[in-house]
C-alpha positions as a printed NumPy array, in Angstrom:
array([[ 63.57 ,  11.325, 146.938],
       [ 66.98 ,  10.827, 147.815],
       [ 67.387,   7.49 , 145.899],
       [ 65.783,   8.944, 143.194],
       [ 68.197,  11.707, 142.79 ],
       [ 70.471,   8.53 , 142.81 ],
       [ 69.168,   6.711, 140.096],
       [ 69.29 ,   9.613, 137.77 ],
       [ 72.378,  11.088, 138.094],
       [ 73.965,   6.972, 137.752],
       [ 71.514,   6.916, 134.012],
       [ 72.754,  10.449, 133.   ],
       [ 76.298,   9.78 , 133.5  ],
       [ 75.698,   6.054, 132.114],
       [ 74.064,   7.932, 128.83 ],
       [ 76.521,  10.685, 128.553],
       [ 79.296,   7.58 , 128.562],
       [ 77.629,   5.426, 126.125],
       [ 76.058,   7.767, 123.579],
       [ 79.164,   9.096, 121.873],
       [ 80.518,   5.399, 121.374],
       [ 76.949,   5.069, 119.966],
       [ 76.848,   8.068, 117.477],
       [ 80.381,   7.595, 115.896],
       [ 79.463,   3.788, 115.34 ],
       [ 76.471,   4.903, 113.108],
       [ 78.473,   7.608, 111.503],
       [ 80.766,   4.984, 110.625],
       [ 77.771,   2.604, 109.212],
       [ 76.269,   5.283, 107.107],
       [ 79.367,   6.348, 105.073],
       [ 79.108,   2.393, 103.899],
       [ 75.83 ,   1.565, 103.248],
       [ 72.591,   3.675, 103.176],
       [ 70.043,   2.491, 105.676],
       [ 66.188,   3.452, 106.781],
       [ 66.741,   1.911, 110.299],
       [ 66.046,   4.857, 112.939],
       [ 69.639,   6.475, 114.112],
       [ 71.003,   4.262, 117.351],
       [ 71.833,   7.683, 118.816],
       [ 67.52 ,   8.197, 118.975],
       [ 66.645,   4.598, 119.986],
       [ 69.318,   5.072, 122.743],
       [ 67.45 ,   8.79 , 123.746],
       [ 64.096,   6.719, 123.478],
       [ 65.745,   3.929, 125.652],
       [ 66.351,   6.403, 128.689],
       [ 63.488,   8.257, 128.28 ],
       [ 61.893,   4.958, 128.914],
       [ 64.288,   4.059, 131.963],
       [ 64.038,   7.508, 133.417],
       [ 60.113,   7.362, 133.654],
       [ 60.145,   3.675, 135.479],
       [ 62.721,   4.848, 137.87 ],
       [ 60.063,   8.612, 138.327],
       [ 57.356,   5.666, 138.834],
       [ 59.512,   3.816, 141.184],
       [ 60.936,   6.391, 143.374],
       [ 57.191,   7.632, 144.117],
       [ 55.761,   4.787, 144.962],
       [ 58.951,   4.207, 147.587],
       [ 58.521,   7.567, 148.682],
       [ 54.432,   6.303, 149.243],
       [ 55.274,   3.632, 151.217],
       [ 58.567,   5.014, 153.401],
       [ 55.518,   7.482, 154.067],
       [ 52.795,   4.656, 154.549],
       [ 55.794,   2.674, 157.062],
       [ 55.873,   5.816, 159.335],
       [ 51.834,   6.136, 160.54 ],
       [ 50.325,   8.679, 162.813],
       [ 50.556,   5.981, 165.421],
       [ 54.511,   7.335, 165.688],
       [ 53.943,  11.087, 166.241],
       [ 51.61 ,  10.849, 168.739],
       [ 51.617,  12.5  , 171.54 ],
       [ 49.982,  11.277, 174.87 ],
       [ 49.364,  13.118, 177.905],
       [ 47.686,  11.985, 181.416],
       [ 47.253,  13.524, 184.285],
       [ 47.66 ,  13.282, 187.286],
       [ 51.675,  12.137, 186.417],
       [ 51.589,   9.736, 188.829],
       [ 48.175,   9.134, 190.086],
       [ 46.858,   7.354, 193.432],
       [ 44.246,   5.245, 194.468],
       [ 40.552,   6.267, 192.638],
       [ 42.074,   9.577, 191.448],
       [ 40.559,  11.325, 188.654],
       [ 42.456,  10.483, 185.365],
       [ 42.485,  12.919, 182.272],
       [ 44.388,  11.487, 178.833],
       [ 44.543,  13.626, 176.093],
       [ 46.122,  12.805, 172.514],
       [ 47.567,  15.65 , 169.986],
       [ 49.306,  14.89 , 166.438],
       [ 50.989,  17.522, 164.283],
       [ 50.501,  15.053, 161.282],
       [ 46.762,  14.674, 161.732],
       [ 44.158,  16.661, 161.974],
       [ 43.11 ,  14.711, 165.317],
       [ 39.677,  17.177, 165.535],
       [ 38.349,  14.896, 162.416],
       [ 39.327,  12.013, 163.649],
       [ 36.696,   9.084, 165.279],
       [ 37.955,   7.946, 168.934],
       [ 36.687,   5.03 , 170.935],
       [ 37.988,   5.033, 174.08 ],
       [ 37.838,   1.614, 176.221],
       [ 38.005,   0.629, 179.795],
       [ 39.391,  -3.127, 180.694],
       [ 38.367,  -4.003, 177.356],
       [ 34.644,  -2.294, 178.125],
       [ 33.846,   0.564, 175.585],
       [ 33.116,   3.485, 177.466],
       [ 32.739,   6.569, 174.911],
       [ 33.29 ,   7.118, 171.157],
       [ 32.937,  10.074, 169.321],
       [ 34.923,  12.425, 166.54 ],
       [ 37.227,  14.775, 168.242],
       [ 37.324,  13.27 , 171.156],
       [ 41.08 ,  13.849, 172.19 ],
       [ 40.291,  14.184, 175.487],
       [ 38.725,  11.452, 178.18 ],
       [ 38.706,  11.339, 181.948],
       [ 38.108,   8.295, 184.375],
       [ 38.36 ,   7.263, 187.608],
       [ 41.864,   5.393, 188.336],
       [ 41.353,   1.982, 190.313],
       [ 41.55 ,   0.842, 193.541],
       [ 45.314,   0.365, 195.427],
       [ 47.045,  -2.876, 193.351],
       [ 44.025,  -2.926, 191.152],
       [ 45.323,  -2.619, 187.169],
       [ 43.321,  -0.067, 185.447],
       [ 43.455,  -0.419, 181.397],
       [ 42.974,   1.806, 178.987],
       [ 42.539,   1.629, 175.031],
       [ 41.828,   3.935, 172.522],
       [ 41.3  ,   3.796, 168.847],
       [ 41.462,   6.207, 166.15 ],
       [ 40.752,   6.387, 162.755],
       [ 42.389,   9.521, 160.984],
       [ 40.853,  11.314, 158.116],
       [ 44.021,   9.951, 155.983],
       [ 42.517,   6.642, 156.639],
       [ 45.395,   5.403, 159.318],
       [ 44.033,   3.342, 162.156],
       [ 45.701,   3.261, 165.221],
       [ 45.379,   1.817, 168.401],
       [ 47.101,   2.673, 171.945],
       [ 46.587,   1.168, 175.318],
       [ 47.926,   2.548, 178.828],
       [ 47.464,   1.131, 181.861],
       [ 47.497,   1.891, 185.949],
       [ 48.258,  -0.35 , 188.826],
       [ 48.418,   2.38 , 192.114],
       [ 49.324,   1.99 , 195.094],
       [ 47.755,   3.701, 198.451],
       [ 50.171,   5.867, 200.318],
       [ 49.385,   7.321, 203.72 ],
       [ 51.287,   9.89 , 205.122],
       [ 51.722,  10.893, 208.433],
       [ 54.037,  13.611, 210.321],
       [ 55.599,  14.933, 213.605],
       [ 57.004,  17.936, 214.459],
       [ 59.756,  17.905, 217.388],
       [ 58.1  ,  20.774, 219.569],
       [ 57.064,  20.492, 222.897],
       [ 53.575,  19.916, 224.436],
       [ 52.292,  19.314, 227.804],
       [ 52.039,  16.455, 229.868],
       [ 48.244,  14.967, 228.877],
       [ 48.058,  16.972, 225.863],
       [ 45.982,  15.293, 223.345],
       [ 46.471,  16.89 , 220.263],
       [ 49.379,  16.978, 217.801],
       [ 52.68 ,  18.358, 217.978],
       [ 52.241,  21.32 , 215.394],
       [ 55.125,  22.58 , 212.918],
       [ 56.958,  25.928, 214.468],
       [ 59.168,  27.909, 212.261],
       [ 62.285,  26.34 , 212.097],
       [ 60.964,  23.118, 213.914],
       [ 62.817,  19.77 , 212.957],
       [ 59.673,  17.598, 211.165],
       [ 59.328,  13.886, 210.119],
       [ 57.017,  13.09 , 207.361],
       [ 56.375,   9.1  , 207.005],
       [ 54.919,   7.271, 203.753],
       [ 53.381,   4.355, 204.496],
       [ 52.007,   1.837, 201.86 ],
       [ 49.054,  -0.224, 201.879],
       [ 49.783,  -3.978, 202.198],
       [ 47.203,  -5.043, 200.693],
       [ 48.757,  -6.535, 197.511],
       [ 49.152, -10.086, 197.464],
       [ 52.578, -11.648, 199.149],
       [ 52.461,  -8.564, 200.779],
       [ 55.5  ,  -7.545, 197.97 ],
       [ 54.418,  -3.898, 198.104],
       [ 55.463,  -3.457, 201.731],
       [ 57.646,  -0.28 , 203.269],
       [ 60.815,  -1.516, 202.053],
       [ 60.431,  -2.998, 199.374],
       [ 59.336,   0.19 , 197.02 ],
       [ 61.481,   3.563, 196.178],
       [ 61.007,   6.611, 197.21 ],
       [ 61.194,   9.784, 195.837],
       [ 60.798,  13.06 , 198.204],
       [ 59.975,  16.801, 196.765],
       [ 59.686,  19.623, 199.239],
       [ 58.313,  22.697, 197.227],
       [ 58.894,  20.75 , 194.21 ],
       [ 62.37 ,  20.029, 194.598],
       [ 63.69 ,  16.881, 194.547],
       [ 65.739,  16.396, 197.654],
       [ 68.507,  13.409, 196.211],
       [ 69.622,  12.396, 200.185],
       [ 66.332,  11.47 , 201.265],
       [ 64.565,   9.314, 198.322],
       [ 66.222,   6.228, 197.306],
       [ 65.041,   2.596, 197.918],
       [ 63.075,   1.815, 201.113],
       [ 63.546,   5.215, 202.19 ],
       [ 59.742,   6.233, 203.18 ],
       [ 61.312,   8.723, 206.322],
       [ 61.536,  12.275, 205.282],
       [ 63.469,  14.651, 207.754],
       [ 63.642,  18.155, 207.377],
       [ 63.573,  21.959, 209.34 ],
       [ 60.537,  23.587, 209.263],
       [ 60.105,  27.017, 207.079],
       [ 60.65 ,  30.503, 207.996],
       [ 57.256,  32.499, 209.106],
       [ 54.665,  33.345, 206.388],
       [ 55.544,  30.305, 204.232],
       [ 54.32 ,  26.803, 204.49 ],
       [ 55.823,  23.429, 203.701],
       [ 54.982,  21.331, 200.373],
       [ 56.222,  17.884, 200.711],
       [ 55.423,  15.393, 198.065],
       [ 56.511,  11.685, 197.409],
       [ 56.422,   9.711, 194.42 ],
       [ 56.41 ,   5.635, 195.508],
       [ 56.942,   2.91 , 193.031],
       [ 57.937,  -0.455, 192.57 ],
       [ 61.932,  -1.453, 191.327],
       [ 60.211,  -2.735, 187.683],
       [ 57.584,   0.621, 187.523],
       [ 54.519,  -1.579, 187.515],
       [ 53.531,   0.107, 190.559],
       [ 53.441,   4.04 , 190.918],
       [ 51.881,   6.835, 192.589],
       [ 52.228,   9.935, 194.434],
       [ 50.574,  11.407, 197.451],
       [ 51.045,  15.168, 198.239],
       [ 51.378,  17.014, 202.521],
       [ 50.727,  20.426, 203.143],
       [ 52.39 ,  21.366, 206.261],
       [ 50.822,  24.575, 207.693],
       [ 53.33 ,  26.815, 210.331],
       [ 52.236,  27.623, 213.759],
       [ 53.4  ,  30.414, 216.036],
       [ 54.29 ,  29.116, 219.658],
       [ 52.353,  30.082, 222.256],
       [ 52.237,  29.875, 226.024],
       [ 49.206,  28.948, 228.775],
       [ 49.552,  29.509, 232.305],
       [ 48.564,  26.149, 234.872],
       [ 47.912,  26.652, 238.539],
       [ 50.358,  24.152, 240.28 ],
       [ 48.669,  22.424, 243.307],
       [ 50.905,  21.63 , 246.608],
       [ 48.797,  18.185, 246.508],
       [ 48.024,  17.344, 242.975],
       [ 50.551,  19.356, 241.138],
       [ 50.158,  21.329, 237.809],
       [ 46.314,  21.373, 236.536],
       [ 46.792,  20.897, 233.248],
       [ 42.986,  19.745, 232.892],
       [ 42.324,  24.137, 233.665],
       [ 44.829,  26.703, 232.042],
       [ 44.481,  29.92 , 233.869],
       [ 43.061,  32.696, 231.778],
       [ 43.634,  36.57 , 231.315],
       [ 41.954,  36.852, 234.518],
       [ 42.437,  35.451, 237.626],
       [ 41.559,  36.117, 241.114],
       [ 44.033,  35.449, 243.894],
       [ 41.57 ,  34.646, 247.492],
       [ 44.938,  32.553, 248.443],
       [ 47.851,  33.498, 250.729],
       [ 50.015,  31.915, 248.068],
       [ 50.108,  30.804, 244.445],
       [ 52.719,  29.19 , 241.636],
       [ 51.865,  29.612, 238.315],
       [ 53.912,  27.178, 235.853],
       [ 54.105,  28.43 , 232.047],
       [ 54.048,  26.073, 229.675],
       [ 56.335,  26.73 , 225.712],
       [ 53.395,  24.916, 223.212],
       [ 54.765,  24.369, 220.313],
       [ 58.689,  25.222, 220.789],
       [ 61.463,  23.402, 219.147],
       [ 62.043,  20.462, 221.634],
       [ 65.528,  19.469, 220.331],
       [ 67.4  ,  16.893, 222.536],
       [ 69.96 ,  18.264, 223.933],
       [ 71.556,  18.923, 227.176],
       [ 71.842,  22.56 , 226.41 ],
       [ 69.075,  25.793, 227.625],
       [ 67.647,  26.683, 224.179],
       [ 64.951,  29.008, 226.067],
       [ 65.055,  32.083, 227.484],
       [ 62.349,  33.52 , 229.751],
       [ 61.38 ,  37.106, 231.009],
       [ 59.244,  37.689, 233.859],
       [ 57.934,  41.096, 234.92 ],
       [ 55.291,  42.783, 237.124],
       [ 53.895,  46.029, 236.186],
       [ 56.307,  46.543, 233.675],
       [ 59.493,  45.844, 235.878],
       [ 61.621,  42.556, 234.976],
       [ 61.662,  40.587, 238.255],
       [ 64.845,  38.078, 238.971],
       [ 63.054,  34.659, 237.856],
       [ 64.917,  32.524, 235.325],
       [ 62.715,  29.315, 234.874],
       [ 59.261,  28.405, 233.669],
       [ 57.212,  29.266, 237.16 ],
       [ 56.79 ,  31.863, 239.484],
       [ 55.165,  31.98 , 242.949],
       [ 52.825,  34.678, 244.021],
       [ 52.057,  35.825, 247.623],
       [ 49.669,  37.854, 249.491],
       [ 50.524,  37.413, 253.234],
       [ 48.549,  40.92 , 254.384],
       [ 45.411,  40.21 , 253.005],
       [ 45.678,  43.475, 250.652],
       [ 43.299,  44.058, 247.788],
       [ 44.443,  45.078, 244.38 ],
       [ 45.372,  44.301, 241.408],
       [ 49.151,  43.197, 239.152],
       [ 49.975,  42.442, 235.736],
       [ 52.196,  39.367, 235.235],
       [ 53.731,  39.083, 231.789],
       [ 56.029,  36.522, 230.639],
       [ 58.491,  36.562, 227.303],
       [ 59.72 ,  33.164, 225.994],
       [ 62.116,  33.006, 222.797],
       [ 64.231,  30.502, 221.565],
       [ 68.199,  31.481, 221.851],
       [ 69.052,  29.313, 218.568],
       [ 66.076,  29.795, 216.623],
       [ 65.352,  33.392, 216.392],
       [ 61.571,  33.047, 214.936],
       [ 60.189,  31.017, 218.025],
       [ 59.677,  33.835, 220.596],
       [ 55.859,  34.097, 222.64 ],
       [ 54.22 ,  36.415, 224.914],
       [ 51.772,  36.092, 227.197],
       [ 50.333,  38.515, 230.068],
       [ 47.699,  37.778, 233.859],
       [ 46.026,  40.021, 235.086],
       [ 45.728,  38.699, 238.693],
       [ 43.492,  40.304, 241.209],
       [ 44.141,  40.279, 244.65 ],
       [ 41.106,  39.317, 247.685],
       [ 41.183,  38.926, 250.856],
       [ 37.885,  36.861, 250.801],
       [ 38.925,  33.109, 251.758],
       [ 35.942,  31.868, 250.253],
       [ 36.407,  32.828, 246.722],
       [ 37.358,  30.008, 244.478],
       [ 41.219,  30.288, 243.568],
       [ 40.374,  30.461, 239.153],
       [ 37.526,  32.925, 238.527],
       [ 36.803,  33.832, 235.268],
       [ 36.135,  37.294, 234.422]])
């Protein structure tokens, strides 16, 4: 529309040049001779009447096609998700258009050159994504009401990601579980690719890394080869979301695996230590415990505690009996009955962490003196 505004004004002010020189030459003609030729001033009006309408025709038919060079194809707009998905995840695409009326429109939607579903209206289609370093490809096809027919093809290649994680808190000797997350415990989350790509090019450090913790980026730990994540555990009544998206330095290869890091409060567990074999740690002692010994040492043990290296006391303990602190400073405390009295204590122990002020645990025994010999040092009651 633009060049037709053009056009016009250059034949208006071309006219409005030319048609005075026009009129005063026939004035001039007619005072000499008479004539029955039309006027030159109405052949001329005739003339760019003729012009103007060829130039109408012209400008809308370039107007057609400037509209026919910009399809539908170009204002698309293609969503999948997941973003970033992994190995066999569940894929949805869907396709909107403000120029089309996409609900009319026929869709056939292909799979590695397969067609899987057709249909009108169908904007939306899910599938399952391939396995690790297998390329998934996708193509779709629509044909708009307007008559445009476009075509658009995606395509996957993910790669498996396994993550593991530590937390640095303490746990017994012969403990077979897992070192859980404490509040404000230092944890190390690990991304490990498969290698089962050909040439082995998709190995550790050869990919980039990009680390989220409660959907932040975090810019110091992702960059290339970086598949380590370090970071202090959250305050109480809030868990850690740690996510990583890995891909390849050209993009071919992309996906992103997701942790859920659930807090645990330390705790503590009392062992019997033998003179012989040392601490049980195959038979914590529980809430109840009968003494039939002369003598006993019970060792606590901090489950779960920050277990920072460092040369410095980060824990502090409190021992009491029957309510009244008793001088004992380390993890262990020694019990004695040397006159055979009966009876009963409570033995209570506080533990807290002198740097980090949300790792503190209690824990009480109830121990019950005997003077009966044969009674077996651990009964439960």
């Amino acid at each position: 529309m633009h060049h037709l505004r053009t056009a016009l004004h250059r034949i208006l002010l071309v006219a409005i040049l030319v048609i005075p020189f026009f009129v005063h030459a026939q004035t001039a003609t007619t005072t000499d001779t008479a004539t029955t030729t039309p006027p030159l001033s109405s052949t001329l009006y005739d003339l760019i009447s003729s012009q103007l309408q060829q130039l109408a025709g012209s400008a809308v038919q370039s107007a057609s096609l400037s509209q026919s060079s910009n399809p539908v194809s170009n204002y698309l707009d293609i969503k999948s998700t997941p973003e970033n998905p992994g190995p066999n995840d569940t894929i949805t695409v869907t396709i909107d258009s403000y120029l089309s009326d996409l609900d009319k429109a026929t869709f056939k939607w292909s799979i590695n050159g397969q067609l899987v579903s057709s249909g009108v209206g169908q904007r939306t289609f899910s599938f399952q994504n391939g396995a690790s370093g297998v390329v998934t490809r996708l193509s779709v096809s629509i044909s708009t009401p307007e008559g445009d027919y476009v075509t658009k093809k995606l395509s996957w290649q993910p790669i498996g990601i396994t993550t593991l994680w530590q937390a640095t808190t303490y746990t017994p000797p012969f403990y077979r579980g897992k070192a859980l997350l404490a509040p404000q415990a230092q944890v190390q989350v690990v991304a490990i690719p498969d290698n089962n790509t050909p040439g082995n090019a998709l190995s550790a450090g050869n990919l980039v890394y990009v680390w989220k913790k409660d959907g932040a980026v975090v810019s110091s730990a992702s960059g290339y080869g970086k598949n380590v994540f370090s970071f202090l555990g959250p305050k109480p009544y809030s868990d850690a979301n740690v996510s990583v998206v890995v891909s390849s330095l050209d993009n071919s290869v992309q996906s992103e695996t997701q942790v859920a890091l659930s807090l645990t409060q330390p705790f503590i567990l009392f062992y019997e230590k033998d003179p012989l074999l040392g601490v049980l740690y195959n038979n914590p002692i529980q809430m109840n415990y009968t003494l039939s010994k002369k003598q006993i040492t019970i060792v606590a043990e901090p489950y779960f505690f920050s277990n920072d290296e460092s040369d410095t006391q980060t824990l502090s303990y409190t021992w009491s009996m029957n309510g009244q602190t008793t001088q004992n400073y380390g993890r262990s405390i020694t019990l004695r009955n040397d006159t055979g009295a009966q009876g009963d204590s409570l033995i209570s122990l506080s533990m807290s962490n002198i740097e980090k002020s949300f790792q503190e645990a209690s824990q009480s025994l109830h121990i019950y003196f005997s003077n009966n010999e044969s009674t077996q040092g651990n009964t439960l009651f």
